[in-house]
PDB file of N, H, CA, C and O in Angstrom:
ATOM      1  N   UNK A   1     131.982 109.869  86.382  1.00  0.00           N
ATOM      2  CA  UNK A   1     131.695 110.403  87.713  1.00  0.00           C
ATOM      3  C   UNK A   1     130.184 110.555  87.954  1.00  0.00           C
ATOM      4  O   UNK A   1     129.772 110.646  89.110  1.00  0.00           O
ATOM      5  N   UNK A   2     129.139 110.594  86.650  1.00  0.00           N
ATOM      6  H   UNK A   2     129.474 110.520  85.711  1.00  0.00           H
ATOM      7  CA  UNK A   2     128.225 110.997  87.241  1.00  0.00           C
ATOM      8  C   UNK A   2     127.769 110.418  87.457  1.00  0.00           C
ATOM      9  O   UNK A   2     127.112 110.773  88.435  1.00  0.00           O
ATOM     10  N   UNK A   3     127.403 108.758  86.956  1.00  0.00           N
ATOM     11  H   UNK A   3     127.936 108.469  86.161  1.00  0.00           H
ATOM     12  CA  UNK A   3     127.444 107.628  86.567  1.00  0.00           C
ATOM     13  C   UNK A   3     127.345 107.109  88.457  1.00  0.00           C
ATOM     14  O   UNK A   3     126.310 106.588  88.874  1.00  0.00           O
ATOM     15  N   UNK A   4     128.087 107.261  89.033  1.00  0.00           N
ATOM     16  H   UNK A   4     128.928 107.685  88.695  1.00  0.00           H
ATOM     17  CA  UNK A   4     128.734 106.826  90.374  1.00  0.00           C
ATOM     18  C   UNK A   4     127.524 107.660  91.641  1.00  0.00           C
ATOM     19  O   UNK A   4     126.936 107.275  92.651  1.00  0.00           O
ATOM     20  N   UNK A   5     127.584 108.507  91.132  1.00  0.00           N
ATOM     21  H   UNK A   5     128.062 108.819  90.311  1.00  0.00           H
ATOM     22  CA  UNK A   5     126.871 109.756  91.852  1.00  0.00           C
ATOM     23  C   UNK A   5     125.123 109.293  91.800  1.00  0.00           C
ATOM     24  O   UNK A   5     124.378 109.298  92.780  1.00  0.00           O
ATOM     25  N   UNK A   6     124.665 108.835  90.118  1.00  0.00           N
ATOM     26  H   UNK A   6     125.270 108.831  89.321  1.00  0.00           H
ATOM     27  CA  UNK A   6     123.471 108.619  89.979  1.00  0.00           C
ATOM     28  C   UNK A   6     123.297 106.964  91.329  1.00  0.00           C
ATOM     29  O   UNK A   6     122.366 106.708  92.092  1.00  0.00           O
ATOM     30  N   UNK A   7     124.438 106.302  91.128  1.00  0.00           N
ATOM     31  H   UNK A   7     125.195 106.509  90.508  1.00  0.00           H
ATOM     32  CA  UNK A   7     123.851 105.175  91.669  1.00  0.00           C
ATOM     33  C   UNK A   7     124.088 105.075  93.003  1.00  0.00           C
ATOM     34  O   UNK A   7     123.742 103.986  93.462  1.00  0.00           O
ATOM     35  N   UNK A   8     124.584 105.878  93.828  1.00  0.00           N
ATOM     36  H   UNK A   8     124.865 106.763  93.456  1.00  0.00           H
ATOM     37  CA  UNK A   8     124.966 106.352  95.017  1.00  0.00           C
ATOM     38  C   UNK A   8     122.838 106.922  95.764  1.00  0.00           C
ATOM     39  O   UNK A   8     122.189 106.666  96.778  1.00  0.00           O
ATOM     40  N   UNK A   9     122.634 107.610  94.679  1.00  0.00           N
ATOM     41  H   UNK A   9     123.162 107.818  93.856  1.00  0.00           H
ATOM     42  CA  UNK A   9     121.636 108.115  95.281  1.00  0.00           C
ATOM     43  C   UNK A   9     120.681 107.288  95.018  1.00  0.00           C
ATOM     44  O   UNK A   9     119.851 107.079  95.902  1.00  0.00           O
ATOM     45  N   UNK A  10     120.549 106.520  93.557  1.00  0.00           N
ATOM     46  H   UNK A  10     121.224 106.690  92.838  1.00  0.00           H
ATOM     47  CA  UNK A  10     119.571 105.590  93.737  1.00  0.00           C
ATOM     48  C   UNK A  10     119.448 104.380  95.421  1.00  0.00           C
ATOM     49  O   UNK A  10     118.560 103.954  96.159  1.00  0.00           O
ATOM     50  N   UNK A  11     120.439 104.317  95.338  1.00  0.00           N
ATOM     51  H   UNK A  11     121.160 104.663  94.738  1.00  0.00           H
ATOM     52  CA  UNK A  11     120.883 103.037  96.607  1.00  0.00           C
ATOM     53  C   UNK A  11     120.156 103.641  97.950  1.00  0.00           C
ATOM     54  O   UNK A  11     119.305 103.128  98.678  1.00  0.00           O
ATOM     55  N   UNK A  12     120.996 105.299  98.029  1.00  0.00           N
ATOM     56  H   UNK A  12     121.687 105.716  97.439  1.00  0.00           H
ATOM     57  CA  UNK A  12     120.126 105.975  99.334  1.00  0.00           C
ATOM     58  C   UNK A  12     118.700 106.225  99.511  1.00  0.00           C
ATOM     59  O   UNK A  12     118.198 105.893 100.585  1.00  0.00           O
ATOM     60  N   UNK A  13     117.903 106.816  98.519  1.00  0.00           N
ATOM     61  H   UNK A  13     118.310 107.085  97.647  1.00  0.00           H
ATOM     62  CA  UNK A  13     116.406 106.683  98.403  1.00  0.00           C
ATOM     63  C   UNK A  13     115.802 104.931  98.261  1.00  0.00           C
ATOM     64  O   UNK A  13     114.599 104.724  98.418  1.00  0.00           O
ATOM     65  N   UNK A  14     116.635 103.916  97.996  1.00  0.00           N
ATOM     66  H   UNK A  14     117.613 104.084  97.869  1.00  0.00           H
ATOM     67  CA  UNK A  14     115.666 102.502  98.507  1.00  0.00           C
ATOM     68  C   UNK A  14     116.138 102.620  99.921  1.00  0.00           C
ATOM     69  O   UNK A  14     115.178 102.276 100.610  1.00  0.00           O
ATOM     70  N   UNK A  15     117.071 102.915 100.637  1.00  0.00           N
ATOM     71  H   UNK A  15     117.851 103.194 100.077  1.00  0.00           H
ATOM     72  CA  UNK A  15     117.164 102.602 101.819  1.00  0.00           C
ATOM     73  C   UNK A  15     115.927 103.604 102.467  1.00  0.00           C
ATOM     74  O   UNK A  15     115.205 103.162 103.361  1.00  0.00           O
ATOM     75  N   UNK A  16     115.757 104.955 101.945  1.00  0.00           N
ATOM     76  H   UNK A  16     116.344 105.313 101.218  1.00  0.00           H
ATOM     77  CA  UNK A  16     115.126 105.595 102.744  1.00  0.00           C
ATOM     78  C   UNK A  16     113.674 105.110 102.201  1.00  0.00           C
ATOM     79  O   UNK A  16     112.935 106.081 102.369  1.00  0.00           O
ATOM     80  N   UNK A  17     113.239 104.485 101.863  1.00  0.00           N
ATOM     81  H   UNK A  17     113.839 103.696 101.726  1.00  0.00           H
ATOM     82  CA  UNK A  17     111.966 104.314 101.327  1.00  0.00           C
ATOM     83  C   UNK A  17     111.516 102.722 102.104  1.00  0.00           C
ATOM     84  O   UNK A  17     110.437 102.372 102.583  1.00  0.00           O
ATOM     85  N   UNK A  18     112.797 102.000 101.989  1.00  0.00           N
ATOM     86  H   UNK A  18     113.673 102.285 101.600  1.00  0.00           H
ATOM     87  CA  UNK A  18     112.468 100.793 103.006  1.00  0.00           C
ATOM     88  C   UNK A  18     112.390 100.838 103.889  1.00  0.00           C
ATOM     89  O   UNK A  18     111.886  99.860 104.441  1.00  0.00           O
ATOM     90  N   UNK A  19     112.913 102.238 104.897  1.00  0.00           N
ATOM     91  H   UNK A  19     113.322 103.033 104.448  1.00  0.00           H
ATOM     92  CA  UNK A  19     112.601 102.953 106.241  1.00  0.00           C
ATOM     93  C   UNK A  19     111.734 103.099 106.529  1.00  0.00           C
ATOM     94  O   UNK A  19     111.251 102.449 107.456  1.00  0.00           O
ATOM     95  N   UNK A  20     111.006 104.140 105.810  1.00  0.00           N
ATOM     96  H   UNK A  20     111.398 104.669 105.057  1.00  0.00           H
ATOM     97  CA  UNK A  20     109.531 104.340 106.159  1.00  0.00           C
ATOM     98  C   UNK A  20     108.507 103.318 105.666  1.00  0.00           C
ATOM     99  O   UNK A  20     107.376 103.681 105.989  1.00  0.00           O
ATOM    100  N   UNK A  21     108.517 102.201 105.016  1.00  0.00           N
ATOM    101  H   UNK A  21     109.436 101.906 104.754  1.00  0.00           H
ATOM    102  CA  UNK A  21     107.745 101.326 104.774  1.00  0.00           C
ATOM    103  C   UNK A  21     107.539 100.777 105.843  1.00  0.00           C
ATOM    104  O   UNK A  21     106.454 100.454 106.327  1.00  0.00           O
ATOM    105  N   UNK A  22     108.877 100.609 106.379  1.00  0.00           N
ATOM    106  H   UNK A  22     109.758 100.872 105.986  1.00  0.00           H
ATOM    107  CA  UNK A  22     109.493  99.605 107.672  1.00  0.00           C
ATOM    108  C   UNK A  22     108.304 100.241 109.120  1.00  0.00           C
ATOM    109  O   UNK A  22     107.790  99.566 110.012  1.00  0.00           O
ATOM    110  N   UNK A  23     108.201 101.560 108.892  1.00  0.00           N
ATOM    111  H   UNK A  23     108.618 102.109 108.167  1.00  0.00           H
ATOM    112  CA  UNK A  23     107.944 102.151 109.824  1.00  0.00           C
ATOM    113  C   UNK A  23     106.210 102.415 109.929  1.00  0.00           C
ATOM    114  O   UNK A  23     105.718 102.608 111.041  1.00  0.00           O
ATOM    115  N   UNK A  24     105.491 102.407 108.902  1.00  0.00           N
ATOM    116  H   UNK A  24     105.891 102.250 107.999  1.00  0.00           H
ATOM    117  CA  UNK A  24     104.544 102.286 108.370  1.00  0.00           C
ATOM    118  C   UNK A  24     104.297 101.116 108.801  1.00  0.00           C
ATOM    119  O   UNK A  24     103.846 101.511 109.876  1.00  0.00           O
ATOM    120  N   UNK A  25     104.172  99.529 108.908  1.00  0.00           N
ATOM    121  H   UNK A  25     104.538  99.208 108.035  1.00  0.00           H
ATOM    122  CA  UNK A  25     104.146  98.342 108.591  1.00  0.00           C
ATOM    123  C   UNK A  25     103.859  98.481 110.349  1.00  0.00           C
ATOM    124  O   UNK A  25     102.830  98.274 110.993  1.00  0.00           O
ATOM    125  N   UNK A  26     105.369  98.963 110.831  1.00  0.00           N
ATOM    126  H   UNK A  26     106.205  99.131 110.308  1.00  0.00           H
ATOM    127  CA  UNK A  26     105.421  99.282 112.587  1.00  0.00           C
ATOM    128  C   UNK A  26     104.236  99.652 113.100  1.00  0.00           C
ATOM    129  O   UNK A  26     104.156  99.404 114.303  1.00  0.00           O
ATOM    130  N   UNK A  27     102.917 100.351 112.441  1.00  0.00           N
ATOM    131  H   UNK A  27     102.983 100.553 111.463  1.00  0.00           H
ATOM    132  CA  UNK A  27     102.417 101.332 112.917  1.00  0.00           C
ATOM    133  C   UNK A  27     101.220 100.566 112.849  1.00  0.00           C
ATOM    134  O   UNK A  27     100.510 100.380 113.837  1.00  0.00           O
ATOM    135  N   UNK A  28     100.962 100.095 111.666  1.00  0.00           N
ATOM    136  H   UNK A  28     101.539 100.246 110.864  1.00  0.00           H
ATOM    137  CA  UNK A  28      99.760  99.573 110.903  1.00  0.00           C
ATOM    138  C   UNK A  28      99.783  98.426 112.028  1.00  0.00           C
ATOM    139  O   UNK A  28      98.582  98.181 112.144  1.00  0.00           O
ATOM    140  N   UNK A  29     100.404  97.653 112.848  1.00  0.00           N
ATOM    141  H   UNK A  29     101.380  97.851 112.753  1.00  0.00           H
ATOM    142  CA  UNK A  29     100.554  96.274 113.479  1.00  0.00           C
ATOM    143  C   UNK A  29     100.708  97.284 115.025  1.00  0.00           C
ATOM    144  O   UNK A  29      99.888  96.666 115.705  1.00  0.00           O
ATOM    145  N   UNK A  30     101.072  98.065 115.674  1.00  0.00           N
ATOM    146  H   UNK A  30     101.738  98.566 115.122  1.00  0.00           H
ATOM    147  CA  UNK A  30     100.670  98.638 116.588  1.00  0.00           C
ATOM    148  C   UNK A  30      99.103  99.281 116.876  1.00  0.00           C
ATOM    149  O   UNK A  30      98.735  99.308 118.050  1.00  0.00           O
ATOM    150  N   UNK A  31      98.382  99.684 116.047  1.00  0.00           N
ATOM    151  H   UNK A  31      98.682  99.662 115.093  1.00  0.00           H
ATOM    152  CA  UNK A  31      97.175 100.032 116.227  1.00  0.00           C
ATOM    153  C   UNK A  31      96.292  98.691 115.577  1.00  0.00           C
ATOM    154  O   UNK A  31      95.063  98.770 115.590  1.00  0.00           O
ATOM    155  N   UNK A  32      96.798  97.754 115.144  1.00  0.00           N
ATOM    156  H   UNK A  32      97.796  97.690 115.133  1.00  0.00           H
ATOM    157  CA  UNK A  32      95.603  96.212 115.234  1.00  0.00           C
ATOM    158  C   UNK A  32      96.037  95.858 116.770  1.00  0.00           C
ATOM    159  O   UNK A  32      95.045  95.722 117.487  1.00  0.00           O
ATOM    160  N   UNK A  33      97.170  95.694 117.384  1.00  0.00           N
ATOM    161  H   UNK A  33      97.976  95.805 116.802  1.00  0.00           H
ATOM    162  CA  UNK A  33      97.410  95.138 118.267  1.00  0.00           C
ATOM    163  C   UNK A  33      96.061  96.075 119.416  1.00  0.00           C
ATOM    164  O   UNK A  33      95.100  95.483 119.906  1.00  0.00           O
ATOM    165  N   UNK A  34      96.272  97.186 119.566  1.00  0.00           N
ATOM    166  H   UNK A  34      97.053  97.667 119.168  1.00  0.00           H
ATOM    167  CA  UNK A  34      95.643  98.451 120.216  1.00  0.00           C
ATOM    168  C   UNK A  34      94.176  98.312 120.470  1.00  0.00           C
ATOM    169  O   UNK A  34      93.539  98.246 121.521  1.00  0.00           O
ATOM    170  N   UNK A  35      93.649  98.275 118.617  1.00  0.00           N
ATOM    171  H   UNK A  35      94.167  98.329 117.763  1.00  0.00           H
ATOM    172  CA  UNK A  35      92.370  97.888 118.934  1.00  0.00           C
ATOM    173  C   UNK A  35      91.478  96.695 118.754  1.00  0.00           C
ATOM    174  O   UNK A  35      90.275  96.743 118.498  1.00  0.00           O
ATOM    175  N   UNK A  36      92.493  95.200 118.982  1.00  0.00           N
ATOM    176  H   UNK A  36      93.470  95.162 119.191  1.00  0.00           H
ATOM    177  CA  UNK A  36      91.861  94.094 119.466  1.00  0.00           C
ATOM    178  C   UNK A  36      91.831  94.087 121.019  1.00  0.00           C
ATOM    179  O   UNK A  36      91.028  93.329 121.563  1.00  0.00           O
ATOM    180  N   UNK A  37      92.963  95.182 122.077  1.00  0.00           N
ATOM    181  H   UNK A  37      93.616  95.798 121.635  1.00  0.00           H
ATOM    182  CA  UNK A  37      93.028  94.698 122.971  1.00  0.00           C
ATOM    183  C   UNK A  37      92.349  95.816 123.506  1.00  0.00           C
ATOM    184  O   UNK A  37      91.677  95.222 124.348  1.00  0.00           O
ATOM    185  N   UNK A  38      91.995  97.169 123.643  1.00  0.00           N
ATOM    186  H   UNK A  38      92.541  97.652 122.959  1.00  0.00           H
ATOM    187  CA  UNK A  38      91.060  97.980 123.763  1.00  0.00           C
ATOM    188  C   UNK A  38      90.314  98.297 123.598  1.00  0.00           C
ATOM    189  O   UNK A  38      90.496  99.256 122.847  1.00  0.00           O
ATOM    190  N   UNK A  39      88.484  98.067 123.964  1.00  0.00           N
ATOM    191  H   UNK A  39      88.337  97.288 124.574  1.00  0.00           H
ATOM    192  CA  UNK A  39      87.826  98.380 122.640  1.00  0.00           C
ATOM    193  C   UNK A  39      87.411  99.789 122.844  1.00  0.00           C
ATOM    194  O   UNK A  39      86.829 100.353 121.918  1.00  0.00           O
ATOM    195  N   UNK A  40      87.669 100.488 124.069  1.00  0.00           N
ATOM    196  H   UNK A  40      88.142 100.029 124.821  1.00  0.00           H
ATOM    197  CA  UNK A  40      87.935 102.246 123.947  1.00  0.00           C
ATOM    198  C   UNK A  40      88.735 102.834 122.987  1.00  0.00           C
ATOM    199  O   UNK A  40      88.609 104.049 122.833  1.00  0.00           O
ATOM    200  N   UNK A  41      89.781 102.046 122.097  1.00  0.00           N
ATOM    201  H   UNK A  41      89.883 101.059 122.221  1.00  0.00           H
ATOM    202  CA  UNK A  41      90.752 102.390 121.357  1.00  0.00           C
ATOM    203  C   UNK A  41      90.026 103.739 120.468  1.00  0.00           C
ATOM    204  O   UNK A  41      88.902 103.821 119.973  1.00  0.00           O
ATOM    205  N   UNK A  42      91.268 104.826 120.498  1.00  0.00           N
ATOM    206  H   UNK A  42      92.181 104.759 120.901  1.00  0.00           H
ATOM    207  CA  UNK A  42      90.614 105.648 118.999  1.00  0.00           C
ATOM    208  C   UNK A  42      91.957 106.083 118.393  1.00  0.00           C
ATOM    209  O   UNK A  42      92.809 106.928 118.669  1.00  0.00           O
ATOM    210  N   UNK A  43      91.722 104.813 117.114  1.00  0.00           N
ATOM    211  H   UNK A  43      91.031 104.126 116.889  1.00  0.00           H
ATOM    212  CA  UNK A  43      92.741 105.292 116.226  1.00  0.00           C
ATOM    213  C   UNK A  43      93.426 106.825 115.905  1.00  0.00           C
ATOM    214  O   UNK A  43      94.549 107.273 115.676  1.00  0.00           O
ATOM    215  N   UNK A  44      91.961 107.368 116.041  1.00  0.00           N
ATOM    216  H   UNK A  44      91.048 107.004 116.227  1.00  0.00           H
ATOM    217  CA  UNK A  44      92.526 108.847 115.614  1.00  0.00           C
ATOM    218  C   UNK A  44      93.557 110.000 116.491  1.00  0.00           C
ATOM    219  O   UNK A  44      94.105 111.055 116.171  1.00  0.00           O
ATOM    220  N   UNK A  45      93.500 109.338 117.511  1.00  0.00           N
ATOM    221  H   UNK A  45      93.054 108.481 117.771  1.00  0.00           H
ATOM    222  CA  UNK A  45      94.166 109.521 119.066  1.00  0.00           C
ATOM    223  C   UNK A  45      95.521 108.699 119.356  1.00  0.00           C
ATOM    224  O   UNK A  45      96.590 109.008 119.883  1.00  0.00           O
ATOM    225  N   UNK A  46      95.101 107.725 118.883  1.00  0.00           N
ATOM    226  H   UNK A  46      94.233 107.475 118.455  1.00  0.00           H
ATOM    227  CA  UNK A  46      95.852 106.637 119.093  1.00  0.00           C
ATOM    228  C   UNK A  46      96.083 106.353 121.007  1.00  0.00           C
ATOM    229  O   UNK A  46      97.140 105.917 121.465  1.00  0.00           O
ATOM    230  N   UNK A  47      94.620 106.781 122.047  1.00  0.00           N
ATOM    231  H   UNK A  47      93.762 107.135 121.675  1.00  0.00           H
ATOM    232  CA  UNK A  47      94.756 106.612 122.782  1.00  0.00           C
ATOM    233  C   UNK A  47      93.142 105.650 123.309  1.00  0.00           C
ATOM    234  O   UNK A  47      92.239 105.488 122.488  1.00  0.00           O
ATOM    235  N   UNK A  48      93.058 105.219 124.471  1.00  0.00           N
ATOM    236  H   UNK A  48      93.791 105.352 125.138  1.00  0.00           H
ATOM    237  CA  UNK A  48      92.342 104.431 125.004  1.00  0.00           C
ATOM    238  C   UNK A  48      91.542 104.593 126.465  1.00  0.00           C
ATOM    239  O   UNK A  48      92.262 104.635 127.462  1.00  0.00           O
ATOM    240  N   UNK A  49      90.461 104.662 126.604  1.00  0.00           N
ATOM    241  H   UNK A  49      89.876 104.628 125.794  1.00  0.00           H
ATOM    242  CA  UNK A  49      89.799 104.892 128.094  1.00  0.00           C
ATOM    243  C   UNK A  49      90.163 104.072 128.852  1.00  0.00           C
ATOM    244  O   UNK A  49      89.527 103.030 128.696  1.00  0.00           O
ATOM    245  N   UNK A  50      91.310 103.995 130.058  1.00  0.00           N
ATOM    246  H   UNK A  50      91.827 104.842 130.184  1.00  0.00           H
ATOM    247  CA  UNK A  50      91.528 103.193 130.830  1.00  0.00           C
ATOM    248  C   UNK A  50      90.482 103.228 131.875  1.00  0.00           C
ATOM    249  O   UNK A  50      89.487 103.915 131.645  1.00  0.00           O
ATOM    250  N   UNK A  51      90.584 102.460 133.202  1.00  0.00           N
ATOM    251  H   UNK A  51      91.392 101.902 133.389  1.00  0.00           H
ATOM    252  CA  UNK A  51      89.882 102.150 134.381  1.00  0.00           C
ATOM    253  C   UNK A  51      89.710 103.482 134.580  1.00  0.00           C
ATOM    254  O   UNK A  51      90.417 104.228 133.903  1.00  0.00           O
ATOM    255  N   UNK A  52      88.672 104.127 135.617  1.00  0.00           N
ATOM    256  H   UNK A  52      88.098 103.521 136.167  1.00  0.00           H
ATOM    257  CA  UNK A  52      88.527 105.011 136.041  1.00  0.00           C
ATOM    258  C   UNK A  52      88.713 106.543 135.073  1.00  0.00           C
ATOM    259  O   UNK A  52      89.166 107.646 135.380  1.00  0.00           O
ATOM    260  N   UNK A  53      88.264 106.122 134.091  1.00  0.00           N
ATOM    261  H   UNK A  53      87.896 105.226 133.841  1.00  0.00           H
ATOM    262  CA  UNK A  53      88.153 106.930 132.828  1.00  0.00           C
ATOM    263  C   UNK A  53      89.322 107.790 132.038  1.00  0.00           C
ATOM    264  O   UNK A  53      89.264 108.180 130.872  1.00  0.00           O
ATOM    265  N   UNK A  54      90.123 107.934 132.739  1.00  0.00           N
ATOM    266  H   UNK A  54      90.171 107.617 133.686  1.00  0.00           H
ATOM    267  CA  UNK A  54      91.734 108.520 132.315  1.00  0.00           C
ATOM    268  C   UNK A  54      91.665 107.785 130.595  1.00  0.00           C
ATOM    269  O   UNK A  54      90.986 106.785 130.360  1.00  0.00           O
ATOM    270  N   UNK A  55      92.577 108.574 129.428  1.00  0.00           N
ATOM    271  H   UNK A  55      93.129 109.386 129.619  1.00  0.00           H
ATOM    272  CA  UNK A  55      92.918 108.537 128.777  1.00  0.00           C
ATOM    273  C   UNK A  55      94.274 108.666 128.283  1.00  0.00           C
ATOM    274  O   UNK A  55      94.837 109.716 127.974  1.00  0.00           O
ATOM    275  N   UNK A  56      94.936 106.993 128.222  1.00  0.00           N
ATOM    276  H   UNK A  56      94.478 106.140 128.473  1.00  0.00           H
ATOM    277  CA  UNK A  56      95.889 107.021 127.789  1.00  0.00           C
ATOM    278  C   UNK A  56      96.297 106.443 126.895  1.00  0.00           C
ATOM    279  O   UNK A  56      95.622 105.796 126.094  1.00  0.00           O
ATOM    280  N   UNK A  57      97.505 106.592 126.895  1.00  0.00           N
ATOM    281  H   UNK A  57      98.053 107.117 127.546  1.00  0.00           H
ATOM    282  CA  UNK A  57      98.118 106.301 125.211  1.00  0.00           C
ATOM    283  C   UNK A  57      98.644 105.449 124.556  1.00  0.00           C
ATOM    284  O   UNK A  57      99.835 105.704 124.736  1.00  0.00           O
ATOM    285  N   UNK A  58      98.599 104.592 123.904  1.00  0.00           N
ATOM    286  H   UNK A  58      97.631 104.385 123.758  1.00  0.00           H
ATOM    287  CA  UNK A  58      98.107 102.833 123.442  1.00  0.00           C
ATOM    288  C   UNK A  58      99.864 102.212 124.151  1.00  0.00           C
ATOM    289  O   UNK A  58     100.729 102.823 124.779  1.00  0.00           O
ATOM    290  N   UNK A  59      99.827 101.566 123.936  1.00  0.00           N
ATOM    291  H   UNK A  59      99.125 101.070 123.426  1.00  0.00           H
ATOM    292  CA  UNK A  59     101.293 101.106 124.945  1.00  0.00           C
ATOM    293  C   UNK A  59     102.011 100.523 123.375  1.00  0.00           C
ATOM    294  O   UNK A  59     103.139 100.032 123.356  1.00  0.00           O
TER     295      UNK A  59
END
């Protein structure tokens, strides 16, 4: 039984770990996209000086 239990959870922590990689990867390729196409971009914001100076938030 425990045997079953150990590999139950091994299986769930790669799924949850390929999640957030997944999601990470998402993020890392949303802010290149951001700041080739903004060059107001601020990563640290993750927002951008549009027209007429407003600050908004990377699309």
């Amino acid at each position: 039984p425990g045997v079953g239990a150990a590999v139950g959870i091994g299986i769930g922590a790669a799924i949850v770990g390929g999640a957030i990689a997944a999601s990470q990867a998402e993020a890392a390729r949303q802010q290149d996209y951001c700041a080739r196409r903004f060059r107001s971009y601020n990563p640290a914001t993750g927002t951008y000086i549009a027209k007429g100076g407003r600050e908004m938030p990377c699309p």
